[in-house]
DOTORGU-912551 format. One line per 5 residues: their letters; for each residue x, y, z of C-alpha. Coordinates in Angstrom, 3 decimals. Example, Ala and Ser with C-alpha at 12.3 -4.5 7.8 and 13.67 -1.06 7.14 Angstrom:
<sites>
AS	12.300 -4.500 7.800  13.670 -1.060 7.140
</sites>
This chain:
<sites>
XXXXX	10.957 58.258 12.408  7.772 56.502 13.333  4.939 57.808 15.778  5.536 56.520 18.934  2.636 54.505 20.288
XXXXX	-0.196 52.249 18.695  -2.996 55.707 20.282  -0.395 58.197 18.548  -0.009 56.811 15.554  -3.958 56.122 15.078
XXXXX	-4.519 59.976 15.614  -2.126 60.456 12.842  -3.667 57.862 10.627  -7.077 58.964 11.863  -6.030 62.922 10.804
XXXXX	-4.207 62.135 7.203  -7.282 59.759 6.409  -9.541 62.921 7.391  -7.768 65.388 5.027  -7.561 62.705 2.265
XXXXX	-11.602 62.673 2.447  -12.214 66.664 2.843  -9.767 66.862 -0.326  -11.925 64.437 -2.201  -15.712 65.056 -0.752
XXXXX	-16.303 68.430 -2.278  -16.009 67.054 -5.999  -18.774 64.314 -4.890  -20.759 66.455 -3.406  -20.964 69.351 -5.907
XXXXX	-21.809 66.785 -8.851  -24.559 65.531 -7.088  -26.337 69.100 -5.695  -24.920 70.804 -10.157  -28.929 71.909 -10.960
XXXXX	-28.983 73.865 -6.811  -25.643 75.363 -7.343  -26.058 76.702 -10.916  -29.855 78.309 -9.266  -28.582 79.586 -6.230
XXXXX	-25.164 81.233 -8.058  -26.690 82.679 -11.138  -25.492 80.382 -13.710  -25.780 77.282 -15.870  -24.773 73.287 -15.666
XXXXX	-21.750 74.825 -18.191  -20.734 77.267 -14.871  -20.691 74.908 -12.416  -18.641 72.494 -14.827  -16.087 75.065 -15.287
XXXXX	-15.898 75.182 -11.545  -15.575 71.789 -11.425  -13.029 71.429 -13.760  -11.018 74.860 -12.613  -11.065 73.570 -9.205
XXXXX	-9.323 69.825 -10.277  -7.370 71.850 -13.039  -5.594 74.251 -9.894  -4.785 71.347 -8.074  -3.060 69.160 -11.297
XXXXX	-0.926 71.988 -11.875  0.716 72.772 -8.642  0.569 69.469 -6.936  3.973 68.984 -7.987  4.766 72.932 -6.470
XXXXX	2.832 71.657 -3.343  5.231 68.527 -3.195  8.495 70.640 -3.310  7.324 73.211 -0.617  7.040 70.572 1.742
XXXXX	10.107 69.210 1.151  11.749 72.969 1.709  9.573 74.052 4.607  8.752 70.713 5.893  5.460 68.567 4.961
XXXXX	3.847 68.958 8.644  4.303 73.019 8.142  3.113 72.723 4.130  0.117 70.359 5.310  -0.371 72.958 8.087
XXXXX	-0.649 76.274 5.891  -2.685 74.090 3.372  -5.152 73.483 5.759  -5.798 77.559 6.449  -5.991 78.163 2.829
XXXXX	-8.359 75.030 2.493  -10.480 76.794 5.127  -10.403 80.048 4.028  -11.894 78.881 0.363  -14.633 76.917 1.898
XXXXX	-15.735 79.620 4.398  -15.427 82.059 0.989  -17.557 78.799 -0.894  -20.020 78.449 1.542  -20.918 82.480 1.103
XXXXX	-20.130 82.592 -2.296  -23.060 84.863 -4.109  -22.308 84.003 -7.946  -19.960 82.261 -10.182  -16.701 84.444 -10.128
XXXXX	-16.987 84.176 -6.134  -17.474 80.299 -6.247  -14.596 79.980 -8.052  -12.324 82.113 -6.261  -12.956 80.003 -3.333
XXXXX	-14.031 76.546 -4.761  -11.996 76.215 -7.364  -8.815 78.569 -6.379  -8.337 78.909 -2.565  -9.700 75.052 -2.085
XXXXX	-7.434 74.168 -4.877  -4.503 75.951 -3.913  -4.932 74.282 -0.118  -5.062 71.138 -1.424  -2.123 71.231 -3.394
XXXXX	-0.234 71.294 -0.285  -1.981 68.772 1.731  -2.301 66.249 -0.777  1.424 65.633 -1.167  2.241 65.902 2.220
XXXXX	-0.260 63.471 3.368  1.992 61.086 1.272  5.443 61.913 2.934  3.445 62.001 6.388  2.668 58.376 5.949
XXXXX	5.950 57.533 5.280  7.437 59.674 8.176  5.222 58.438 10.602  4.803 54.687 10.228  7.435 51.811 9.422
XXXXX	7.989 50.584 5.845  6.146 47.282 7.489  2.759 48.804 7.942  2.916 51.507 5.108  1.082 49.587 2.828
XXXXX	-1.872 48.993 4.991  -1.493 52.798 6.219  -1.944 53.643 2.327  -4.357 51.570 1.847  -6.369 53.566 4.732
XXXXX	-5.709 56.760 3.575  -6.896 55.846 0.044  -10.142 53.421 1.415  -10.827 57.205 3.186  -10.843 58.863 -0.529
XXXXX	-13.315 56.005 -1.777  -15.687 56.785 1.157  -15.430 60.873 0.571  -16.249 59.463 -2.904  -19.356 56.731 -1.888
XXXXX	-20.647 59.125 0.653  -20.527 62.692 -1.089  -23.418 62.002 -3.277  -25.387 60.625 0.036  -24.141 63.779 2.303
XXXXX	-24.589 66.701 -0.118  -27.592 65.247 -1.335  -29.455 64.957 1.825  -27.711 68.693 2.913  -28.599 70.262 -0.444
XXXXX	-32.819 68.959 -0.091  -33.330 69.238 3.286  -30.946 72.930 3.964  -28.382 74.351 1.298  -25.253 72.973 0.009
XXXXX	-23.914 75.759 1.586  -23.843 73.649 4.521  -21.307 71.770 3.490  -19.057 73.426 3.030  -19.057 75.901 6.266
XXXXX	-18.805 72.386 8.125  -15.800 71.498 5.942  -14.099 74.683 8.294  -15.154 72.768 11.449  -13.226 69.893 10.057
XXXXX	-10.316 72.122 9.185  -10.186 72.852 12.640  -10.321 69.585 13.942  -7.206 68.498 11.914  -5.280 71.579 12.219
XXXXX	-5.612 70.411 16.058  -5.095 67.234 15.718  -1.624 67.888 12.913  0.563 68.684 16.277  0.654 64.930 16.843
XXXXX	1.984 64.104 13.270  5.829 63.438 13.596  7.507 64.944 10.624  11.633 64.872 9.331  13.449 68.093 9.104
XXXXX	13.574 69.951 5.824  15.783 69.972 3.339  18.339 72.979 3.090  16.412 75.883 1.132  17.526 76.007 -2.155
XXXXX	15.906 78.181 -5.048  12.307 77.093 -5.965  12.109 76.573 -9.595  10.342 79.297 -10.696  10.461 78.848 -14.445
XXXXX	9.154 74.929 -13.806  6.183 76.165 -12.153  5.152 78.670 -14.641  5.996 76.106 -17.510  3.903 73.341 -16.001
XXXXX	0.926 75.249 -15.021  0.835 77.106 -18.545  1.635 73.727 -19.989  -1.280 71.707 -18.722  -3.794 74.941 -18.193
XXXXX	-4.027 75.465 -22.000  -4.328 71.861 -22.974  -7.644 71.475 -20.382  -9.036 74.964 -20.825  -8.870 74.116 -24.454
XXXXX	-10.500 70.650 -23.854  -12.937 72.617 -21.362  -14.268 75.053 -24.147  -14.412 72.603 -27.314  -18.185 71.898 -26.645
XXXXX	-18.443 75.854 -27.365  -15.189 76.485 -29.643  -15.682 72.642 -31.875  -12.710 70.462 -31.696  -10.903 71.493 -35.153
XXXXX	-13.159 72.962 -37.320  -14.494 76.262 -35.276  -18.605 75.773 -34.927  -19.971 79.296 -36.402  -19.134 82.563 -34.261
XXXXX	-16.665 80.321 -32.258  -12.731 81.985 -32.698  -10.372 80.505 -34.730  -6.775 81.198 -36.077  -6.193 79.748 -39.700
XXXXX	-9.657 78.354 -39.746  -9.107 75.848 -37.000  -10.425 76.461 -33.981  -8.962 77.463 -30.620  -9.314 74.055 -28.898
XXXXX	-6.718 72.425 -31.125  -4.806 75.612 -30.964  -4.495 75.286 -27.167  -3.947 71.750 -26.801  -1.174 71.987 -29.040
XXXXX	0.575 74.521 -27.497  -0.112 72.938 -24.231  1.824 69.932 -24.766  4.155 71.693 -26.868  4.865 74.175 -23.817
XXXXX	4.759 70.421 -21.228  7.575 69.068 -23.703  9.382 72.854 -22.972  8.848 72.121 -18.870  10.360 68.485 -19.154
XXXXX	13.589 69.821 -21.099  13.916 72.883 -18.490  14.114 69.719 -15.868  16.557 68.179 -17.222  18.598 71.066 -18.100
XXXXX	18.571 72.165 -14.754  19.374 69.175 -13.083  22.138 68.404 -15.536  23.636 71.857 -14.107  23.374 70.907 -10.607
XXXXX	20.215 73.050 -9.424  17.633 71.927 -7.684  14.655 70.670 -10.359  10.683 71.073 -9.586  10.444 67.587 -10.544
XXXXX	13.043 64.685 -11.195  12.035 63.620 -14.511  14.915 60.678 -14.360  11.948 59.367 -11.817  9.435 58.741 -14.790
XXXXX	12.046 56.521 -15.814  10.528 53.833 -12.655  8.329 51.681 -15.213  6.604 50.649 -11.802  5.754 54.865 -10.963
XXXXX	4.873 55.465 -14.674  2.575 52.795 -14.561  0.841 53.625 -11.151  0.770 57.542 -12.338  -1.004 56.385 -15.722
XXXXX	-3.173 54.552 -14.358  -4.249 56.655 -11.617  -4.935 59.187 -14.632  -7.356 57.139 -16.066  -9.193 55.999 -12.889
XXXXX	-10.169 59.369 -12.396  -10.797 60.704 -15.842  -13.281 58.163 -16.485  -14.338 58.485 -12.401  -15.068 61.786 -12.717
XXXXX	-16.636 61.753 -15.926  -19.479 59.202 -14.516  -19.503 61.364 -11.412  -20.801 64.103 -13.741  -22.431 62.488 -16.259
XXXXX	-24.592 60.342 -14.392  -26.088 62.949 -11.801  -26.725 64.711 -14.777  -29.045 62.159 -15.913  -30.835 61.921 -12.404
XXXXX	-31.390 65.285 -11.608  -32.021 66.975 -14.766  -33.321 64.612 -16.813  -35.561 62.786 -14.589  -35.839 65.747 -11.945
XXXXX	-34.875 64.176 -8.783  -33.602 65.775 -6.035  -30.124 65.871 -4.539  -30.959 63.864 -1.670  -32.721 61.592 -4.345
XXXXX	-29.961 61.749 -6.860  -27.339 60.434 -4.115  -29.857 57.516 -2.804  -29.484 56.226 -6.732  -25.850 56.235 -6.466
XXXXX	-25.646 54.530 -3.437  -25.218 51.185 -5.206  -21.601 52.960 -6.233  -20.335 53.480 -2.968  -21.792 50.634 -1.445
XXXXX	-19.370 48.082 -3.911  -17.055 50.805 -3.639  -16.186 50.336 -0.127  -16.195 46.667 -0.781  -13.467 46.598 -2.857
XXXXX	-11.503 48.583 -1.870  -11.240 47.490 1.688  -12.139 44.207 1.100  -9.482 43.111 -1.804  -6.343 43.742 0.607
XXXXX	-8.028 41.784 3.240  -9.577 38.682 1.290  -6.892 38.818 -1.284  -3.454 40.519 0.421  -0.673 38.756 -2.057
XXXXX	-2.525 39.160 -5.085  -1.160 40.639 -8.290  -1.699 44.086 -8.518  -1.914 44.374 -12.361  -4.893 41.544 -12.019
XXXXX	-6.755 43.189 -9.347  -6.301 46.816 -11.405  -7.449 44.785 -14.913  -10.242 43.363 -13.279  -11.260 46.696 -11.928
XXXXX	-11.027 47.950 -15.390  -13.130 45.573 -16.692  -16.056 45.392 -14.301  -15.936 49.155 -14.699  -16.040 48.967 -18.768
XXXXX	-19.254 46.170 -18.082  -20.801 49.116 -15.770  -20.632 51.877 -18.290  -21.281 49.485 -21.475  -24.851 48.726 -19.514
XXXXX	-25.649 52.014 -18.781  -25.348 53.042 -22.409  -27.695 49.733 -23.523  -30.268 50.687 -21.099  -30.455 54.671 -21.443
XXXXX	-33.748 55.923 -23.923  -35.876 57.976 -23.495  -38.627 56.680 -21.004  -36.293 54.988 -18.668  -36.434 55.309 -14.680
XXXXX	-33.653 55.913 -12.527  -33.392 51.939 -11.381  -31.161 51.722 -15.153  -28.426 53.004 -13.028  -28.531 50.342 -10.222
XXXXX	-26.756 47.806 -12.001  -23.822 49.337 -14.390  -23.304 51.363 -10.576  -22.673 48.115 -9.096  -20.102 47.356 -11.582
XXXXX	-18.785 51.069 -11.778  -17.732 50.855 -7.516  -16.088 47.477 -7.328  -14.025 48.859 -10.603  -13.270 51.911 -8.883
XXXXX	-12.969 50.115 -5.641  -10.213 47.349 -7.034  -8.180 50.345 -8.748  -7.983 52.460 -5.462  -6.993 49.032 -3.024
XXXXX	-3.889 49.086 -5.197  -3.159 52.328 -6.665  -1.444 54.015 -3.884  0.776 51.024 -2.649  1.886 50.597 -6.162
XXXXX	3.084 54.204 -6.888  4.469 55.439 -3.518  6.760 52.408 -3.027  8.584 52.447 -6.314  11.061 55.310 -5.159
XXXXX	12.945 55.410 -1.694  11.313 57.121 0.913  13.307 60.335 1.027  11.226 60.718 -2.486  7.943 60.607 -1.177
XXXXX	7.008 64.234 -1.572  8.110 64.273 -4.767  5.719 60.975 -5.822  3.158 62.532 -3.724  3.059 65.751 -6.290
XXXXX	3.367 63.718 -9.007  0.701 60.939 -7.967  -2.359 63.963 -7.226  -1.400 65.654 -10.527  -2.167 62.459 -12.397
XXXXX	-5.338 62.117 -10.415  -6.547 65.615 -11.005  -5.066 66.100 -14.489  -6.985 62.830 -15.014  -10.221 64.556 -13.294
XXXXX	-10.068 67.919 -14.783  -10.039 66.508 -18.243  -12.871 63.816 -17.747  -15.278 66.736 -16.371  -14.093 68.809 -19.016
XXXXX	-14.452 65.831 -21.933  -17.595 64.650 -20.484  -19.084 68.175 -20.542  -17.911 68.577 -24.202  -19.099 65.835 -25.706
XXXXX	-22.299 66.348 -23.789  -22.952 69.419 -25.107  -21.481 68.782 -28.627  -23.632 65.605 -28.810  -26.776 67.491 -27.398
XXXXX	-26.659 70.061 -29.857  -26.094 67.797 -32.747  -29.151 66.192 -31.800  -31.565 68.759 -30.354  -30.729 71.005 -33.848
XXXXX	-31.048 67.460 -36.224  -34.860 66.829 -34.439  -36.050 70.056 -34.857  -35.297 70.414 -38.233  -36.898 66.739 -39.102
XXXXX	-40.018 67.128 -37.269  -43.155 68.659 -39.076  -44.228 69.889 -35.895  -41.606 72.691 -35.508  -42.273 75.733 -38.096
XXXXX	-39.090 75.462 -40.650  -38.192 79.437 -39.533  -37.705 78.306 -35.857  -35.657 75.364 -36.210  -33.458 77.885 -38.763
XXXXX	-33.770 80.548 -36.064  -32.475 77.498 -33.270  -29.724 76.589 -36.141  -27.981 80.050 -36.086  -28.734 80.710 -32.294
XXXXX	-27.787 77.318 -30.819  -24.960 76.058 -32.998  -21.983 77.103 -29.917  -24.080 75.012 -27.803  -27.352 74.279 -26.004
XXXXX	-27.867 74.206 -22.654  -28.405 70.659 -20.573  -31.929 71.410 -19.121  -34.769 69.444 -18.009  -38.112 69.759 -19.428
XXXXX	-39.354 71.689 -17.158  -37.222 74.569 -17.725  -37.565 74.757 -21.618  -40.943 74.310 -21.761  -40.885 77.512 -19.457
XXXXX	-38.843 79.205 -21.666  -40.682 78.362 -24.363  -44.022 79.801 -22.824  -41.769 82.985 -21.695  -41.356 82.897 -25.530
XXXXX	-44.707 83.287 -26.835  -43.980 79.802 -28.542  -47.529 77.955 -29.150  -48.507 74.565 -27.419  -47.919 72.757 -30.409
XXXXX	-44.897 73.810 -31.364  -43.419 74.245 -27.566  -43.976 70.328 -27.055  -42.881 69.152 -30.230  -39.213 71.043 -28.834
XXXXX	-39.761 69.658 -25.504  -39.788 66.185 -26.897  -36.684 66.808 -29.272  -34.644 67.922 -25.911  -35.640 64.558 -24.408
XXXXX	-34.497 62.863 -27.148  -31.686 64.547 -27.496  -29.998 64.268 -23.728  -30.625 60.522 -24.487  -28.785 60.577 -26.846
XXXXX	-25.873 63.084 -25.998  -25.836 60.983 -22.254  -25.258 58.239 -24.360  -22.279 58.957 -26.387  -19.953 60.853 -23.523
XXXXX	-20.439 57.662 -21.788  -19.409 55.632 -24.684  -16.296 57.598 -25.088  -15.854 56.926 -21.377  -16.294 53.789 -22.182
XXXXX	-13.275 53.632 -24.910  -11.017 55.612 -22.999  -11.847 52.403 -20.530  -10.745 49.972 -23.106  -8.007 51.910 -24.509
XXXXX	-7.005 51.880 -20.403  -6.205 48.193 -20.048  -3.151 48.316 -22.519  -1.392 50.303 -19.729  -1.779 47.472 -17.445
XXXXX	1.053 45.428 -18.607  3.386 48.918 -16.630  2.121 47.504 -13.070  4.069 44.681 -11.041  2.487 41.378 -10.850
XXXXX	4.170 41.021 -7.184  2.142 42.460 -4.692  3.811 45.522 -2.415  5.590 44.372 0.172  5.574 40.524 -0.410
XXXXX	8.847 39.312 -0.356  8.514 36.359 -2.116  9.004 36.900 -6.190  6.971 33.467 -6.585  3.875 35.290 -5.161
X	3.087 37.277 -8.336
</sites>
């Protein structure tokens, strides 16, 4: 069934498109406004990044939930109730006194709503417009994503300097609103019969992948393998390998519960037969790497601008403008300039120009250098991002038939924010791992800093330092009692150091980039939709 006129199907364009960006704003705009958050709820960078990572981590694991509970209840009903809870965790957000209440309604309630929407936007598309003008329908709903993603740094940097960040997200509620208004127009296909949700999947899959991030999440802290001293450990490893381990050991369990239960005729969570769609596998893995590397720039690079060179989040989102700027290019402008081209070119392309952004950035970071060192690797960064999102989408959805689509829907946004969750929380760690490393090493070389404090900063420090500007430690260090001499001499190791710890979590970014492109050869070379084999 298909909306019925050209003004009612716009609205319902118009009101998926606006979900698609709430869903993906808040992520943009928290990176950018980290150092006003942690001050205003009591806590650290490390916190907020939890948040961050909790809040992409809820949605991964019960995406694919989300999925099947509109397919039971209906996806206008499941985008409906996802659209209270949204509301309800950003009105919660927006009042939110410390950490523990941030995250209840950041990271849980917000993530929880979105894990309905996000799936049912998918099968709403599909309901509501003809297999004809899906693609470019897609393409809208994604092009909305890449603006939520251009624009956040802009919005809740100008909100966050001029008012609160708080801001934000009470006018995310106004939005809520707005759509939950506006959803009554959205033509939807009866449910399925009830039949038993899979309780056991559920549990299995949100165990499954909530050990193997929380471990990633806490290595900086815990050490990867070998625990760093007063970390926990079991057999002398540490935890993070323990719960990785068991996390995909516990995601191998989930995937044999599928198929056991289909192979007895009950309804799965998931059809795992459907990973079997070499065109879905390869839209899902690449969508997971778009995002973990996306959202480990998104954190890694604010972290530079407002921390390390102290600008302010209105300032910080002017210097990423250059992102969303080639952003929106591409990923408007490929499907228009180029609509028959291959999507496995346009998505290695996009890979590359996005390796050639972060390869610069890592060249041109020392200690010394001004904000305009992003301009250029940004450039790059957006069309990368850009290309991969103008294809993405298109790719993945129309691999299975359309009675499927809630099911690919789940399974596309838990590849994106399993993909997300892990590049905030592998960013963070190997910021913080690398930082330490550092900060401890320059201490303990310099003839400056009395050999009894850098031993002192040894045994205190080793779990992990804190990302701060200089600012801040030279005002702990006066708090301190520690002398001119010696407080400077610190101060100057810390620069140093977030040099250098900036500079190899982008570098891994970087190879996880490289180590990306193998996985291109899984996309089609014939563009969606085209007809015509020949046009590949």
């Amino acid at each position: 069934m298909t909306a019925s006129t050209k003004t009612g199907a716009g609205l319902v364009l118009l009101t998926l498109a606006s979900s698609q960006f709430l869903m993906t704003l808040d992520s943009s705009v928290m990176n950018v406004s980290i150092a006003q958050v942690a001050t205003d709820v009591g806590t650290t960078v490390t916190g907020v990044q939890t948040a961050i990572t909790l809040y992409t981590l809820v949605m991964a694991t019960m995406m694919i939930t989300g999925g099947k509970i509109g397919t039971m209840i209906g996806r206008r009903r499941a985008f409906s109730i996802g659209c209270v809870i949204y509301g309800a965790g950003s009105f919660t957000t927006a009042l939110a006194p410390n950490l523990t209440v941030l995250i209840i309604g950041w990271s849980l309630l917000e993530g929880l709503g979105a894990a309905l929407i996000m799936p049912a936007i998918v099968a709403l598309v599909a309901s509501n417009f003809p297999a004809a003008e899906r693609p470019r329908a897609y393409g809208l709903v994604a092009a909305a994503g890449a603006i939520a993603v251009a624009a956040g740094p802009l919005i809740g940097g100008a909100v966050t300097t001029w008012w609160t960040w708080r801001l934000v997200f009470a006018g995310e509620v106004v939005i809520v609103v707005a759509i939950l208004a506006a959803a009554r127009k959205i033509v939807d296909v009866a449910p399925e019969e009830r039949k038993p949700l899979d309780v056991v999947g559920i549990l299995l899959s949100a165990a499954g992948l909530g050990m193997a991030v929380y471990g990633v999440l806490r290595s900086g802290e815990w050490g990867w393998v070998l625990p760093k001293p007063g970390a926990p450990d079991l057999a002398g490893v540490s935890y993070t390998t323990w719960l990785v381990l068991a996390g995909l050991v516990v995601v191998r369990v989930f995937f044999w519960w599928e198929e056991r239960r289909a192979a007895s005729g009950r309804e799965p969570l998931v059809q795992v037969s459907m990973l079997g769609n070499r065109q879905l596998a390869g839209g899902l893995t690449m969508f997971f790497f778009q995002f973990l590397i996306q959202a480990g720039l998104f954190f890694t690079i604010p972290l530079f601008l407002s921390v390390a060179l102290g600008l302010t989040a209105l300032e910080t989102g002017v210097r990423l403008l250059p992102l969303s700027v080639t952003l929106l290019i591409a990923a408007i402008g490929v499907p228009k300039v180029w609509p028959h081209a291959s999507p496995r070119r346009v998505v290695t392309w996009g890979l590359v120009a996005l390796l050639a952004g972060i390869v610069s950035l890592v060249g041109a970071l020392e200690v010394g250098a001004g904000a305009s060192i992003v301009t250029v690797p940004l450039l790059f960064a957006g069309l990368g991002v850009g290309a991969l999102a103008s294809q993405l989408g298109a790719v993945t959805v129309s691999a299975m038939p359309d009675e499927m689509s809630g099911e690919v829907g789940g399974l596309q946004n838990t590849a994106t924010n399993l993909g997300a969750s892990l590049g905030t929380a592998l960013a963070g760690s190997v910021l913080i791992g690398a930082l330490t490393a550092s900060f401890l090493a320059g201490i303990d070389a310099n003839p400056a800093v009395p050999h009894e404090v850098a031993q002192q900063a040894s045994v205190d420090l080793a779990g992990g330092i804190p990302f701060l500007s200089d600012a801040q430690l030279d005002q702990a260090l006066t708090d301190a009692g520690v002398s001119d001499s010696t407080a400077q001499a610190v101060v100057d190791a810390n620069t140093s150091a977030r040099i250098d710890a900036l500079r190899i979590s982008l570098s891994v970014l970087g190879l996880l980039t490289l180590v990306s492109l193998f996985f291109t050869r899984l996309l089609p070379t014939r563009p969606v939709g085209d007809p015509d084999p020949a046009q590949a």
